[in-house]
N, C-alpha and C positions, 0 to 999 in steps of 0.2 A: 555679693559684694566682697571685695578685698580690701586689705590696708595697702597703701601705698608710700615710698620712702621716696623722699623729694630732696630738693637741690642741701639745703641743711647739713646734710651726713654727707655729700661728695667730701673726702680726704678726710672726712673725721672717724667714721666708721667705727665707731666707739665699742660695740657689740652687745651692749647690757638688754638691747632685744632680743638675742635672739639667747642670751640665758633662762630669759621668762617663758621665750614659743616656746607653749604646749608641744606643739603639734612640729618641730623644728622644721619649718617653713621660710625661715629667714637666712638668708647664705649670704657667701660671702668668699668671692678668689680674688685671687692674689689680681688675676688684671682688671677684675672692676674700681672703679674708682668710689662705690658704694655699693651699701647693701642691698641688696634686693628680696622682696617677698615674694612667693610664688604663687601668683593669684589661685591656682588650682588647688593647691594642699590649705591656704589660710582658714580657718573655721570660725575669722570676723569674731573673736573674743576681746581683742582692743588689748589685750597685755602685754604689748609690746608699747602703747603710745605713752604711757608715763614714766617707762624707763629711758628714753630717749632723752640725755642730754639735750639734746639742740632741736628739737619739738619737730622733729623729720616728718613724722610718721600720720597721715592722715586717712582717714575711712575714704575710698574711691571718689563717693559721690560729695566730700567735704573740700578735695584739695583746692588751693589757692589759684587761683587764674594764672599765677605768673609763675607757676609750677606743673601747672596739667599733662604738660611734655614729659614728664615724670611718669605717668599712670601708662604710659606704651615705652615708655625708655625699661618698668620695673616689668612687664611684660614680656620686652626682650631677651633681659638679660637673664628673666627665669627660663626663658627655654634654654640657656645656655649650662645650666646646672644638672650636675647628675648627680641624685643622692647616693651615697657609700653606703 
């Protein structure tokens, strides 16, 4: 399982998640319009869901129905990241 970052954080992108990732899983370019997690690196310790101002961030199997389009939107955009 991974966390997921839903509609919430489009344009707010606040960042205090991805202070917390352990494991710096959470990115973030300049032409996303939000951040995204990388389901593959994630190690599912939730320390990113309470830093989240605007409550984005859900465990895969939690997110909201009118958000699910989120769980393959955060998918995408992580293959689109290369770590430095």
């Amino acid at each position: 399982m991974t966390y997921v970052i839903t509609e919430p954080c489009v344009g707010v992108k606040d960042k205090s998640c991805i202070a917390v990732c352990p494991v710096d899983c959470i990115y973030d370019k300049d032409e996303f319009d939000i951040l995204t997690i990388h389901p593959e690196e994630c190690i599912d310790c939730g320390a990113c869901v309470p830093e989240c101002p605007v409550e984005a961030i859900f465990p895969e199997d939690e997110v909201p129905e009118k958000w699910k389009s989120y769980t393959a939107k955060n998918a995408e955009l992580a293959k689109q990241v290369v770590k430095t």
